[in-house]
N, C-alpha and C positions, 0 to 999 in steps of 0.2 A: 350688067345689073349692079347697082348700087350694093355694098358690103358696108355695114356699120364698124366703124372703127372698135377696137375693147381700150379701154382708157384706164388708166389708176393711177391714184396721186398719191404718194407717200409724205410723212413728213423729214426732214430730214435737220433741221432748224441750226444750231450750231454744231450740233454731234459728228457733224463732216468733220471742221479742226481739230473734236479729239480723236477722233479717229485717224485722220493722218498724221496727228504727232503722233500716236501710238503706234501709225505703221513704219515711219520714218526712225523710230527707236527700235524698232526692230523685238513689240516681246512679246508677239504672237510666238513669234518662232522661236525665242528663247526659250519661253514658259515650254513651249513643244518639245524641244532638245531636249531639256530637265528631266520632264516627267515622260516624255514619249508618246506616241500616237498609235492608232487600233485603226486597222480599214474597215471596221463595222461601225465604228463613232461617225454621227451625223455632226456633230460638233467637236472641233478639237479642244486638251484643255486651255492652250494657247486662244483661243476664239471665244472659249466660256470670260477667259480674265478679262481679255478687252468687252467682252460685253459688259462684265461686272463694272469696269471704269465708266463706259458709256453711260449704264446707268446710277452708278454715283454722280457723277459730271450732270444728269441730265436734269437738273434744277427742281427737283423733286423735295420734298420733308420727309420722305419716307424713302432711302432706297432698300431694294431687296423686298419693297413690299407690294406685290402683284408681280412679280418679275416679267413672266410672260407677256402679259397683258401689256407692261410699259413699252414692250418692240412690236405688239399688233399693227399700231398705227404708224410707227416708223419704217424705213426703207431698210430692212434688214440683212438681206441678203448682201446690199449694194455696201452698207458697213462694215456686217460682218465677214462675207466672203459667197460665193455662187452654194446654194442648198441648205446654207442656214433659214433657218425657218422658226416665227416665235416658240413655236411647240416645242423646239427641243433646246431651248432654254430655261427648262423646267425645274421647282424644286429639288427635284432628284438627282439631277445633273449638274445642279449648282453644288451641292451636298458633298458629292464626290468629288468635283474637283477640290472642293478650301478642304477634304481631306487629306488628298495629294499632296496639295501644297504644303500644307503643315508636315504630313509625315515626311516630305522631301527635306523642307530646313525653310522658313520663311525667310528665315536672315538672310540663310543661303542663297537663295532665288533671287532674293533683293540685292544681293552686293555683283550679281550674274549681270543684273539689269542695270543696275548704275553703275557699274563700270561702262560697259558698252556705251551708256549717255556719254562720259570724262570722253571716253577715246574718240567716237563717235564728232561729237561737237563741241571739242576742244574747252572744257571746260577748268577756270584754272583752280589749283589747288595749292595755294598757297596757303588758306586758311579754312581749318572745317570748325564748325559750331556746333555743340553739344546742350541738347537739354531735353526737358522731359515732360509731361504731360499724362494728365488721366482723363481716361473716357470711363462713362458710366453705363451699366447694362442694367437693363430688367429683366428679371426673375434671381429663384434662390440660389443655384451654382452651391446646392450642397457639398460640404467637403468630401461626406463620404464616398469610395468608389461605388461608381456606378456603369453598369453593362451598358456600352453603348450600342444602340441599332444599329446594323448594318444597310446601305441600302445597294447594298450591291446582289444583282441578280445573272442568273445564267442568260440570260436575253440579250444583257447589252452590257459585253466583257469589255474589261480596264486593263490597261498595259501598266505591266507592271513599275514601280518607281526606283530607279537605276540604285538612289542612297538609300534604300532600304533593303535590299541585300547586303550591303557592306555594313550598316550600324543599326542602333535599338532604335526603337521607335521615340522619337523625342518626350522629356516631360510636360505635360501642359503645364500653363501657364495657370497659376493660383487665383478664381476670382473670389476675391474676399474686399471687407471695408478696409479701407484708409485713408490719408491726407488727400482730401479732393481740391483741385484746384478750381472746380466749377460750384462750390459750396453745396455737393450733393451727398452729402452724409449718409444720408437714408438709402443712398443706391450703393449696389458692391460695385467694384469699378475693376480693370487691370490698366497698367501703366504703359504710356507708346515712351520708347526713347528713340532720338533721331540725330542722325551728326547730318550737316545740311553742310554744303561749300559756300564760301563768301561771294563767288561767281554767283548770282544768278539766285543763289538759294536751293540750290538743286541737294535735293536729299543724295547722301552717299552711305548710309548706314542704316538700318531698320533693328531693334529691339525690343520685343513684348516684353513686357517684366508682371510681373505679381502684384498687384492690386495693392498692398501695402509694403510697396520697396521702397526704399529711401535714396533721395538723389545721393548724398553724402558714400552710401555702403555701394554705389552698382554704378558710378560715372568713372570708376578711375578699368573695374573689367570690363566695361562697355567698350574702353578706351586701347584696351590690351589686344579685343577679341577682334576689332576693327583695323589694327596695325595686321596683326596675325592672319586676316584673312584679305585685306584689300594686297590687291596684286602689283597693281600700278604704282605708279611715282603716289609717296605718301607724302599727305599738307607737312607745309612748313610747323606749323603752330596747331596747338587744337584751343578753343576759345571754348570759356564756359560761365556760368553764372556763380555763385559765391557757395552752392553748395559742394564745388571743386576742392574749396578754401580750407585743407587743415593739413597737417604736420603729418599725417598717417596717410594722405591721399599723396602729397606733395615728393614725397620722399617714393613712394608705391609709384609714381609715375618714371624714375628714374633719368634719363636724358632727354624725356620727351617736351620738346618747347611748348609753354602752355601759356594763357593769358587766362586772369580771374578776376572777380571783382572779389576787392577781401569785407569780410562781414564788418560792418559795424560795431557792431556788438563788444569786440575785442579793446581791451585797455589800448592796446596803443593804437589800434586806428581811431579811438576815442578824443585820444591826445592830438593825435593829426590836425582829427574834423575839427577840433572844436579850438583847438588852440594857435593854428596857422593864421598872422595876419592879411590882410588881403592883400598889401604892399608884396608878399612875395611871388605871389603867384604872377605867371607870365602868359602872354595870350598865344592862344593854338590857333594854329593855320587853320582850323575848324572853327566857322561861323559858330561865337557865343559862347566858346570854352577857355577855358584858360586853367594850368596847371601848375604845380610842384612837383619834380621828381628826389624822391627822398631814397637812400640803397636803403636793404631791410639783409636782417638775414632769420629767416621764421623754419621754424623743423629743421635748423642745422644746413639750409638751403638758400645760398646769398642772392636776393634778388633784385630788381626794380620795382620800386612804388612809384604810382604816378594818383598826387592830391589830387583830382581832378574838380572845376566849380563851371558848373552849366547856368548864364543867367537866367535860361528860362525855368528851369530846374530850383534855382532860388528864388524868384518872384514867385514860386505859387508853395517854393518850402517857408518864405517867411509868413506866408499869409496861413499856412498849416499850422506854425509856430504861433501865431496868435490866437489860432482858434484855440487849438491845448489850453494854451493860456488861460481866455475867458472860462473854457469847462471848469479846468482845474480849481479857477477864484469861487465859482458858484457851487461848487460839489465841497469845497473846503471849507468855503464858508457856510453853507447849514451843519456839515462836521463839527467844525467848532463851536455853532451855537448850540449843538446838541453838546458838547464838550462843558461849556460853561454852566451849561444846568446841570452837572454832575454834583453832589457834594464827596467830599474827602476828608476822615477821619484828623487828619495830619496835614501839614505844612508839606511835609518832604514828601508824598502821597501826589498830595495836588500837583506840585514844582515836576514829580517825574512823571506824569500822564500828560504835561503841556512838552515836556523833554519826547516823552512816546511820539505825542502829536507833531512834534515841529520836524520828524525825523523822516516820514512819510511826505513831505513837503516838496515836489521837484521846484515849482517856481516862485513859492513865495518862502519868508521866512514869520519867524511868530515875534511880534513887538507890543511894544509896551506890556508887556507880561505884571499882572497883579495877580497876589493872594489876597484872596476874601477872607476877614474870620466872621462867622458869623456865633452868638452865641443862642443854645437852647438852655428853656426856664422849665421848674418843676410845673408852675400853673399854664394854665393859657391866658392869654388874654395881655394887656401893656404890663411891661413889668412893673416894679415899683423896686425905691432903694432897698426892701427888704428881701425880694424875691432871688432864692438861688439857681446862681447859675447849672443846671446839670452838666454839660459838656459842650464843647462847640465844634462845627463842622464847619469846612473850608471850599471854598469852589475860586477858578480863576475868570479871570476876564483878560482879554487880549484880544491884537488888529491883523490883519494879516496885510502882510509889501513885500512886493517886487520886489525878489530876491535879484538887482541887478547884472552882478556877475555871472551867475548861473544864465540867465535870459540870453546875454549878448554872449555864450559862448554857445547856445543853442540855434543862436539869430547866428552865427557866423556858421555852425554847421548845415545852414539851410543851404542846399542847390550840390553839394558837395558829397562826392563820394571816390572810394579808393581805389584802382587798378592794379595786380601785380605782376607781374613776371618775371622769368628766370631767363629771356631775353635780353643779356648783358650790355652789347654792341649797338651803340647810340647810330653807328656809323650802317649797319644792315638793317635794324627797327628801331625808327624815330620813335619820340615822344606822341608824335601826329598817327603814328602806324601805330602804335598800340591803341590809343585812342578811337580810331577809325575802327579799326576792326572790331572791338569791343560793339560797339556804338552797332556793326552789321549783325551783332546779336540777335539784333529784332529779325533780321531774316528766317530764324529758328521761331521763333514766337510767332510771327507771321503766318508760316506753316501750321503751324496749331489751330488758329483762329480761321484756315480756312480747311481744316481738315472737322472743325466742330459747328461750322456754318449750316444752316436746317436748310439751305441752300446747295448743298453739295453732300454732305453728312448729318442723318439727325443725331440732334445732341445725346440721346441714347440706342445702344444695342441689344439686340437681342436675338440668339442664335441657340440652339441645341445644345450646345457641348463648347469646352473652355477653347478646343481646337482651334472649331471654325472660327472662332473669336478671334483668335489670332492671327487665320490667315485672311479672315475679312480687314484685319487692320494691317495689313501688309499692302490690299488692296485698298484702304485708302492714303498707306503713303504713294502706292502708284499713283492716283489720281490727282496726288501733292507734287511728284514730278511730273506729270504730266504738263501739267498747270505751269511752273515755274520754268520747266521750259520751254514752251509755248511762250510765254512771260517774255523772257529773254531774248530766246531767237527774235521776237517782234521789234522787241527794241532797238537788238543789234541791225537789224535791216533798218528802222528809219533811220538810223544813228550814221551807218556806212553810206546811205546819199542823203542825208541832213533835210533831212522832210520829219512833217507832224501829221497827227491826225487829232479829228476832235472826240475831246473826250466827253462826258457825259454833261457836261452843261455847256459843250460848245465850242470851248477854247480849245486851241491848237498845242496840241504836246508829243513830248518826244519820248514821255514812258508812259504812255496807258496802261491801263490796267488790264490783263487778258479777261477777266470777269466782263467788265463792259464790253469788250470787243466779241464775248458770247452772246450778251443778251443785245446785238446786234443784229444775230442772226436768226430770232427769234420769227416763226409764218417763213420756213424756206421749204421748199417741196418740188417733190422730184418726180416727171409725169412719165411713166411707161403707157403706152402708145406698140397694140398690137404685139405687149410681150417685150418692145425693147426700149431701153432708155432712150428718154426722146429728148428731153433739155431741166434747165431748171431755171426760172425765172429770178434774179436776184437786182435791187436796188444799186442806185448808184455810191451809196455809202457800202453796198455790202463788195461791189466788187471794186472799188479804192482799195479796201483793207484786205482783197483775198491775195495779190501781189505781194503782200510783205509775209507771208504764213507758210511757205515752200510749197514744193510742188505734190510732198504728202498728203495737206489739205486742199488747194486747190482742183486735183482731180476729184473728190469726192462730190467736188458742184460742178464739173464737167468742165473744168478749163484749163484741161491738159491731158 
């Protein structure tokens, strides 16, 4: 007799690759180790994290928001593990574990988990990258203390957190206003800080900071807390942006080889930018640069400066340098016409309000300068030879020009900016190698812009308590390594048999983007048939690209 088959289709779309880089990194079972596991938990906490990545990853503008609801449709079990089930991925359960987390040591967990990446998949560390960023939350995050809810119940017991016997319970992090780098004033914000590797980009450091920290006061114990606690072989260099740059950080960092860009701002990078002919500089082995290296000795600390001039960098500063310009001619010139219609009792009156004026002048200078006398009469009306004079009041006239000199020292500091270090030895870091690495900065910044992407993270948060803030932003620098080394691995397999794939308009290339290569796998689904997995149907682009993604990812769409 005929039995109707039972059929269900799940989706499963690209959250296979994050899922097996997250199993192939192994932080299921790290985060488990950490914090520990309960044999009444349907869910461990290791199983809740990687859910939380999956649905950060999972191309959403809102993650954390329906949580449950987001793995109904998905193949959950098959992701997250045999007995995972959407229902106990529930607010409650998320609640407690980003309390774990936090009261374990976020930083802590994170330096557990990126080491295992370094050792793991040989990743080099010759140079780590430092910098900082703010995300924005809604609601008030009053300062006052406040009783926070418990949600922990006799029903469904928590194993206790191994670092919470041994020390206090961490301070939260401060959400209050400050410097936003996403121009959100009106929101409170706390600050992520990240030292990333120049390999790859792979985060190596995690640090929440306090909503109004200054890169300047918290980059150099960022820097201390990170030597102190990474275990493994430490970078050669730590590379950072110019708020590294003072006399009190330089000297506080003591042996540690650093590379910075030095602020402008300063009199003698002043004299550098603006006064260096272009005859000196010499071209870098890097396409469009070319440099000066000048010794320096700054905070009693002898280093290398290296002028650096990018022409693409100056083609769009001389055209900045013009526009100045023209504002400045039209905002000076109604200045001055309101200037000329002033009257002034005195000669020497008028002569020092055009002295006032001409002082405030960046690119022009004041010429042909007159005093007016003009005289007032007791009558009104045309005077006559007999009418006396009462007094007379004085006003100027004057042109405004091209302050030359000034211009072509501002036109020369276009494209141009400063590098320093205390990297002596021309002969272990070239001119090219300081340069170069500086320049992988962006790999740090890169990070940011896809950790604030409405794509993978919305641009604001909003959680209960300063904690889980914290340890939600711990979880999305996981989702920042996840990403970057998915990233990497990808590349290094085309790169090891010298194959391309096409990228999003087509062409053949040898570093895609792991972004594209997610929204690839976009309608992928996974059919159970009588209870067991039965196959999953995938495109001939989808299974080109599953071959270069290891065998972490490729089991989760059944091809191995």
């Amino acid at each position: 007799m005929y039995s109707p088959q039972e059929i269900d289709v799940q989706d499963i779309d690209h959250l296979g690759i994050i899922a097996g880089i997250v199993d192939e990194i192994g932080i299921v079972e790290i985060v488990d180790r950490l914090l520990g596991t309960h044999e009444q938990e349907n869910v461990s906490c290791g199983q809740v994290v990687k859910a939380l990545i999956l649905n950060g990853m999972g191309f959403l503008s809102a993650p954390l928001y329906l949580f449950s609801e987001f793995f109904e449709s998905k193949a959950t079990e098959h992701l997250l593990g045999q007995g995972v089930l959407p229902e106990h991925l529930n607010d409650t359960r998320i609640g407690r574990v980003l309390d774990k987390l936090y009261a374990y040591g976020v930083t802590q967990i994170f330096i557990h988990v990126a080491m295992a990446v370094v050792q793991k998949f040989d990743v080099a560390l010759r140079c780590a990258h430092l910098d900082a960023t703010s995300l924005s939350v809604e609601g008030q995050y009053l300062d006052k203390p406040q009783v926070e809810a418990s949600d922990e119940s006799p029903s469904a017991p928590e194993s206790p957190s191994p670092a919470l016997a041994e020390s206090e319970e961490p301070i939260p992090v401060k959400i209050t206003y400050g410097y936003s780098r996403d121009n959100r004033r009106d929101l409170k914000q706390f600050v992520l800080n990240l030292l990333v590797s120049g390999d790859g980009g792979i985060p190596l450091f995690l640090q929440v900071g306090n909503g109004n920290d200054a890169d300047k006061s918290t980059f150099v114990p960022i820097i201390h807390e990170f030597k102190q606690q990474w275990s493994q072989q430490q970078p050669e260099v730590i590379v950072a942006d110019s708020a590294l740059y003072s006399a009190d950080n330089l000297q506080a960092l003591g042996s540690t080889s650093w590379i910075s860009r030095v602020p402008a701002s300063s009199t003698a990078a002043q004299d550098l930018l603006q006064g260096l002919p272009g005859s000196q500089f010499h071209p870098s082995a890097l396409n469009g640069y070319s440099f000066v290296e000048v010794c320096s000795t700054y905070g009693e600390i002898q280093q290398r400066w290296l002028v650096v001039e990018s022409k693409a960098r100056r083609d769009s500063g001389l055209k900045q340098v013009q526009k100045r310009i023209d504002q400045a001619f039209s905002q000076k010139t109604t200045a001055l016409k309101t200037l000329c219609k002033q009257t002034f009792l005195c000669p020497a009156d008028a002569l020092a309000a055009a002295q006032d004026f001409g002082k405030i002048l960046r690119y022009h200078t004041l010429d042909d300068l007159k005093i007016h006398k003009k005289p007032h009469y007791s009558k009104a009306g045309r005077p006559t030879k007999a009418t006396v004079v009462t007094h007379y009041t004085y006003s100027i006239e004057a042109t405004l020009t091209l302050n030359e000199p000034v211009i072509e020292r501002y036109r020369r500091q276009a494209g141009r900016f400063i590098l320093a270090t205390n990297l002596l030895e021309q002969e272990q870091w070239s001119n090219d190698d300081i340069l170069r690495e500086y320049k992988n900065q962006q790999a740090c910044e890169g990070g940011f812009r896809f950790i604030k992407d409405p794509l993978f993270f919305a641009s604001s948060v909003f959680l209960k308590t300063p904690r889980r803030i914290a340890a939600l932003a711990m979880i999305m620098a996981l989702c920042l390594m996840v990403y970057s080394l998915g990233q990497r691995q990808l590349r290094n397999a085309l790169e090891q048999v010298q194959t391309t794939l096409p990228n999003q308009k087509g062409k053949q290339t040898m570093k895609p983007t792991l972004r594209w290569i997610l929204q690839c796998f976009q309608a992928v689904h996974l059919v159970w048939l009588d209870g067991a997995k039965h196959l999953i149907k995938l495109n001939s682009r989808q299974q080109l690209i599953l071959p270069f993604l290891g065998k972490g990812c490729k089991k989760y769409y059944l091809l191995c």
